[in-house]
Each structure stands twice: as structure tokens, then as C-alpha cells.
Backbone as JSON Lines, residues from 0, in Angstrom:
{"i":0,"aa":"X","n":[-2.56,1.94,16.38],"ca":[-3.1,3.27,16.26],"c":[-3.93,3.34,14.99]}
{"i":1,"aa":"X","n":[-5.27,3.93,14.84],"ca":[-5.97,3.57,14.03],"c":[-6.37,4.8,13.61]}
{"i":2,"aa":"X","n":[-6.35,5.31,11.76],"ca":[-6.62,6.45,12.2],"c":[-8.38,7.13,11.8]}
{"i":3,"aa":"X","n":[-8.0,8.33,11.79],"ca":[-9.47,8.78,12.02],"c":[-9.3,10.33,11.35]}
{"i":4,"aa":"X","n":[-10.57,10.9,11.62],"ca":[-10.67,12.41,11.36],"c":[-9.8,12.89,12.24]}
{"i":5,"aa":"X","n":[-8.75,12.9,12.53],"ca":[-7.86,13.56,13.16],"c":[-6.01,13.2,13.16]}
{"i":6,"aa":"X","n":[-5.98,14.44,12.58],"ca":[-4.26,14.32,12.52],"c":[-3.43,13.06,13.04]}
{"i":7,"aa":"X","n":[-3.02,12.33,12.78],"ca":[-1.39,11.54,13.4],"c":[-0.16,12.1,13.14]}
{"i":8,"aa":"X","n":[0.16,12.42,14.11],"ca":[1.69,13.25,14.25],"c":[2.84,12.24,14.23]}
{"i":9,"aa":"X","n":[3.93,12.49,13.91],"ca":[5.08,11.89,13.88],"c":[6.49,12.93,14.42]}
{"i":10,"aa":"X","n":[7.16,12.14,15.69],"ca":[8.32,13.5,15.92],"c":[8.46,13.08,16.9]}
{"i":11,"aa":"X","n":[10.12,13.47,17.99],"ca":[10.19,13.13,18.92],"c":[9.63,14.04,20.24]}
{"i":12,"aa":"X","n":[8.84,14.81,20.09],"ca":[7.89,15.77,21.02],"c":[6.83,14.43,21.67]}
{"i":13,"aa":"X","n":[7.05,14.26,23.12],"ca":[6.52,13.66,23.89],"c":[4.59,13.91,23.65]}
{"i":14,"aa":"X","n":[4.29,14.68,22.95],"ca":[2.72,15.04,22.4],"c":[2.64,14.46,21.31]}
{"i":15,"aa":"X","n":[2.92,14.09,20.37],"ca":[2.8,13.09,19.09],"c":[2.48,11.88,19.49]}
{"i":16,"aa":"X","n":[1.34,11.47,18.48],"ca":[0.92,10.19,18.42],"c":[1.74,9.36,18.46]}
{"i":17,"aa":"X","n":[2.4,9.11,17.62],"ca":[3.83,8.26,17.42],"c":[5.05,9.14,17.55]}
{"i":18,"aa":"X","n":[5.5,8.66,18.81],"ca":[6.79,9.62,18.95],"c":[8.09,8.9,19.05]}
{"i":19,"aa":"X","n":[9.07,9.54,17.82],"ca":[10.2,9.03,17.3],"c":[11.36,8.94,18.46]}
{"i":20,"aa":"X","n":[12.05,8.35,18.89],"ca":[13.43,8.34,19.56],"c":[14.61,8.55,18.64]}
{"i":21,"aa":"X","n":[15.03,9.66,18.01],"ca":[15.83,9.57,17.13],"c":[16.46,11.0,16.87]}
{"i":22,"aa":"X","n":[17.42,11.12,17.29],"ca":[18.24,12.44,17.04],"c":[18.03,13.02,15.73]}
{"i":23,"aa":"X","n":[17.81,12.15,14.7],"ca":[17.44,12.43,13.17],"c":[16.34,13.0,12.91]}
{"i":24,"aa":"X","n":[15.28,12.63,13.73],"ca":[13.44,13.22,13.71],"c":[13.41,14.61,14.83]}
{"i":25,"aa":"X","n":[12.64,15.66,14.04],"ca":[11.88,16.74,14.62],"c":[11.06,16.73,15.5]}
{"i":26,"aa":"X","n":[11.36,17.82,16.42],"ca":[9.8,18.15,17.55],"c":[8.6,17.13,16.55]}
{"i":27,"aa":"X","n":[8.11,17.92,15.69],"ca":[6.93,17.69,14.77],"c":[7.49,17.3,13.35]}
{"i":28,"aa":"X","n":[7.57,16.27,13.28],"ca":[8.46,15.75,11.82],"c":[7.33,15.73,10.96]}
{"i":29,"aa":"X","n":[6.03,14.68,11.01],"ca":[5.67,14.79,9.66],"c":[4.34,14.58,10.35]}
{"i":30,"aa":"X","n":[2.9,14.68,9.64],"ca":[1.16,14.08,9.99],"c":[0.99,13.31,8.71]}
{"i":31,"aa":"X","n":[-0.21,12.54,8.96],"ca":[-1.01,11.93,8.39],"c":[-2.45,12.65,8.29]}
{"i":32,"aa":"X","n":[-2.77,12.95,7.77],"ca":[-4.13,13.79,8.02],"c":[-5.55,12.96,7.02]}
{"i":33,"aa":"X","n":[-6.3,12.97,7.12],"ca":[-7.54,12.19,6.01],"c":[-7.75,13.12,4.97]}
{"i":34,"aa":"X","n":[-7.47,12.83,3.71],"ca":[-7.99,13.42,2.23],"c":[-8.89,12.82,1.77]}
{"i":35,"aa":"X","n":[-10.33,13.42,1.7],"ca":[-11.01,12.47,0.92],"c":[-11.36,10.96,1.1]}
{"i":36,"aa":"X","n":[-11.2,10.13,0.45],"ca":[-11.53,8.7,0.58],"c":[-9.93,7.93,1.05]}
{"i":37,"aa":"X","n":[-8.68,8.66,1.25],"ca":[-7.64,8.1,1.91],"c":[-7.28,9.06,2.87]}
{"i":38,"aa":"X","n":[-5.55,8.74,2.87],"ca":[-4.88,9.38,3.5],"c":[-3.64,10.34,3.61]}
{"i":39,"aa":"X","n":[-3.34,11.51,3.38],"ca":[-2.1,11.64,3.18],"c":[-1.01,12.21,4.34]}
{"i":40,"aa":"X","n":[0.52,11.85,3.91],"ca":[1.32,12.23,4.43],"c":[2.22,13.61,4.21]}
{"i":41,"aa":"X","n":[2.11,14.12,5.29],"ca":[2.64,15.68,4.95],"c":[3.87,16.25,6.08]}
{"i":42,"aa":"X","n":[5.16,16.42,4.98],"ca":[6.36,16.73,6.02],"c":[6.14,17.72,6.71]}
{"i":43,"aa":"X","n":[6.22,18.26,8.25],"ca":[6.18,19.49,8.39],"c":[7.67,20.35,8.78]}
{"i":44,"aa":"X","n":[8.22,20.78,7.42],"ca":[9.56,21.37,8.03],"c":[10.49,20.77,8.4]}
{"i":45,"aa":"X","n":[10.64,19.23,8.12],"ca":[11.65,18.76,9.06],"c":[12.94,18.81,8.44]}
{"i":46,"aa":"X","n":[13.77,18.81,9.13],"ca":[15.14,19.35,8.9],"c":[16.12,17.95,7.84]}
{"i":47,"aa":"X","n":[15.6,16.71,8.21],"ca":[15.98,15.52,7.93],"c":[15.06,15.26,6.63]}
{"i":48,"aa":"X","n":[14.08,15.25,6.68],"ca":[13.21,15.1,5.59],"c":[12.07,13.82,6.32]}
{"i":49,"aa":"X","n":[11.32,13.75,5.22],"ca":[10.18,12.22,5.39],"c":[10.23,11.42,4.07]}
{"i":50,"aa":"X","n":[10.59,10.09,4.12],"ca":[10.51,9.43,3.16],"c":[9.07,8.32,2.67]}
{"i":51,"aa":"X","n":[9.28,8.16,1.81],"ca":[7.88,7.32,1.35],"c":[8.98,6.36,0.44]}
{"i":52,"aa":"X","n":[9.02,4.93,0.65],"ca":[9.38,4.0,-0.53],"c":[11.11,4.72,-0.8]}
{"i":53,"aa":"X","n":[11.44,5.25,-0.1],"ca":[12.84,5.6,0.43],"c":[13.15,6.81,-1.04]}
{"i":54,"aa":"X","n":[12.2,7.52,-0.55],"ca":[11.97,9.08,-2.04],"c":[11.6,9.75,-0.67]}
{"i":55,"aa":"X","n":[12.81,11.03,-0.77],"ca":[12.46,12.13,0.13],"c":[10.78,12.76,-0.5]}
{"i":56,"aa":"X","n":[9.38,12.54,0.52],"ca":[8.73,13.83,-0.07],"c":[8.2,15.05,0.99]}
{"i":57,"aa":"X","n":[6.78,15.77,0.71],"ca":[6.87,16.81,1.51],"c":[5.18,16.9,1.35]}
{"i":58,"aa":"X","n":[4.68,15.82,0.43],"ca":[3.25,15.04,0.66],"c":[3.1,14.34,-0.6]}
{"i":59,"aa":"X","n":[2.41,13.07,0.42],"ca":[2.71,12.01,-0.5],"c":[0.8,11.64,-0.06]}
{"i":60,"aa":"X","n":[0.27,10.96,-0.64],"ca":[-1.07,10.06,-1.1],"c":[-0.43,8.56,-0.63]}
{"i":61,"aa":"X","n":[-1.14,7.96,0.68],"ca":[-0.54,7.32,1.08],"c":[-1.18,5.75,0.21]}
{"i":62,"aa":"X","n":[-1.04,4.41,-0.1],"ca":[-1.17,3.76,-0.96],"c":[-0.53,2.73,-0.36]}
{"i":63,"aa":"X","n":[-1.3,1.32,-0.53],"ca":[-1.04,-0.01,0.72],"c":[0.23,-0.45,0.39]}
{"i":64,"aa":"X","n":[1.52,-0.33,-0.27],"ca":[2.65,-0.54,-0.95],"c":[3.51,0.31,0.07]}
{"i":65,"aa":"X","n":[3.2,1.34,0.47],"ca":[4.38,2.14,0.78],"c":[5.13,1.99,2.05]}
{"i":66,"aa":"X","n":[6.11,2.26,2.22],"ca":[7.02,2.05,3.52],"c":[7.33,3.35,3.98]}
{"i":67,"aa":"X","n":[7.0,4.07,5.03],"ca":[6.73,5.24,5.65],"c":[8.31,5.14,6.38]}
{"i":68,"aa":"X","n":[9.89,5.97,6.54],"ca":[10.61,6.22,6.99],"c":[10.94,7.8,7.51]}
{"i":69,"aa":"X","n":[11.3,7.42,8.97],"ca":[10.95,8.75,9.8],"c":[11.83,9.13,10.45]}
{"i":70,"aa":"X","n":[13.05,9.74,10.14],"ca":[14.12,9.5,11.14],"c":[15.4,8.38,10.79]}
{"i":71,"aa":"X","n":[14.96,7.21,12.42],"ca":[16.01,5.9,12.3],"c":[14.43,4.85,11.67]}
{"i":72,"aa":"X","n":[13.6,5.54,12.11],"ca":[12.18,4.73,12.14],"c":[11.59,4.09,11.12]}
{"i":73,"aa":"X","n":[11.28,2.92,11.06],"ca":[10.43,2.55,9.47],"c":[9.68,1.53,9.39]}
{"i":74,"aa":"X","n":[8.86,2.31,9.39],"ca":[7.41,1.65,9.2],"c":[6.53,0.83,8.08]}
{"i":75,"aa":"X","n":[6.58,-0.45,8.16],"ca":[6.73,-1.38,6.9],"c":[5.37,-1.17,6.06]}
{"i":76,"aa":"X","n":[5.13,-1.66,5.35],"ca":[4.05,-1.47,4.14],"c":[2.77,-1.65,4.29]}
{"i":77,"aa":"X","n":[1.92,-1.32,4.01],"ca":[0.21,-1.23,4.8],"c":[-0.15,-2.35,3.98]}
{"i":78,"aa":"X","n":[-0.01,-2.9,2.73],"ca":[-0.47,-4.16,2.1],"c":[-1.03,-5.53,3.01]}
{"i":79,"aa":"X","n":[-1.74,-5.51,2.64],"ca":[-2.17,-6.68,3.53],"c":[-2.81,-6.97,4.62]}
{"i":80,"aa":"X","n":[-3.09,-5.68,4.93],"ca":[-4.15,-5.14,6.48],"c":[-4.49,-3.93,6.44]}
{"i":81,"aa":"X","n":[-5.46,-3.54,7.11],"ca":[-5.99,-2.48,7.07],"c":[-5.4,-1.04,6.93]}
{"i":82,"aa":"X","n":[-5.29,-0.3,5.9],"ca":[-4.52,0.7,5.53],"c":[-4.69,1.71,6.45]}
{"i":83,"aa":"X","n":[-5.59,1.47,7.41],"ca":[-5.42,2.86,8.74],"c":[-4.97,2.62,9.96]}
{"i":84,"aa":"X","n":[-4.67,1.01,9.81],"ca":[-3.51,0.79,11.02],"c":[-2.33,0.76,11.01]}
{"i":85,"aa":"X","n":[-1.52,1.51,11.48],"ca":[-0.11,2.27,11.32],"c":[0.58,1.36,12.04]}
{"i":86,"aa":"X","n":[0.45,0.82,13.28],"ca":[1.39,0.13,14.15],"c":[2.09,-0.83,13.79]}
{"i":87,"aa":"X","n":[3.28,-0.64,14.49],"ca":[4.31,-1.43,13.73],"c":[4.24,-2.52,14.21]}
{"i":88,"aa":"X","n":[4.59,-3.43,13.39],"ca":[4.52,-4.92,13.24],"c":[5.63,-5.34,13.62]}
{"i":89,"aa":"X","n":[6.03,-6.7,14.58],"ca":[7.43,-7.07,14.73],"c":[7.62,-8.29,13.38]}
């Protein structure tokens, strides 16, 4: 999933880009939205929280180091490839 001028959603709502399987994640847990020359991550409301680098936040400036956790979900570190491809890696 690659992103773009347009929101990436995170949550277990069958309409999200990436949609969580996880009793722990919200309808609409958290987006990714474009700031400027990156990207940031923004909790929306979720009851569980959104972590960055395993630090509850509620928007974070996303940065090729970080490990995005969503739920049970976790999404390993953008270092090393293209910082707008999100998909998880086995």
C-alpha cells in the first residue's frame, strides 16, 4: 500500500485501508495523512491507544526508524525502503 494525497486508515471497519483483526483496535483506530514533505500519524479516539516505537501517541511525524503498533498489529520499521510503503513484510 503506497501512500499518497489521501488518508490511510487503520481499524477493524471492513472500509479501512488496512484493516486490523483485533478485538484491541477501533472501527477507525488511527490515519496516516501527508504533512508537508512527510507523513504523519494521527490517533483517532481510540479506546486502546496507537503506538509509535512502543510510546502511546495521538500524532506522531512519522520517521524511517519507527515501528507503527495497532492493536495485536505491528508494523516493522520503514528504514531501509521506501518510507510510503507501509506493507508488511514477512
Amino acid at each position: 500500500m503506497v501512500l499518497g494525497g489521501e488518508p490511510l486508515s487503520f481499524g477493524r471497519k471492513s472500509d479501512n485501508g488496512i484493516v486490523i483483526v483485533s478485538p484491541s483496535a477501533s472501527r477507525l483506530h488511527a490515519e496516516i495523512l501527508s504533512e508537508g514533505a512527510g507523513f504523519g500519524l494521527h490517533d483517532r479516539d481510540s479506546r486502546n491507544g496507537t503506538y509509535v516505537n512502543e510510546q502511546r501517541v495521538t500524532r506522531h511525524v512519522l520517521r524511517p526508524n519507527d515501528c507503527i503498533r495497532i492493536g495485536d498489529e505491528t508494523f516493522p520499521p520503514l528504514h531501509g525502503r521506501d518510507r510510503t510503503d507501509l506493507r508488511k513484510r514477512p
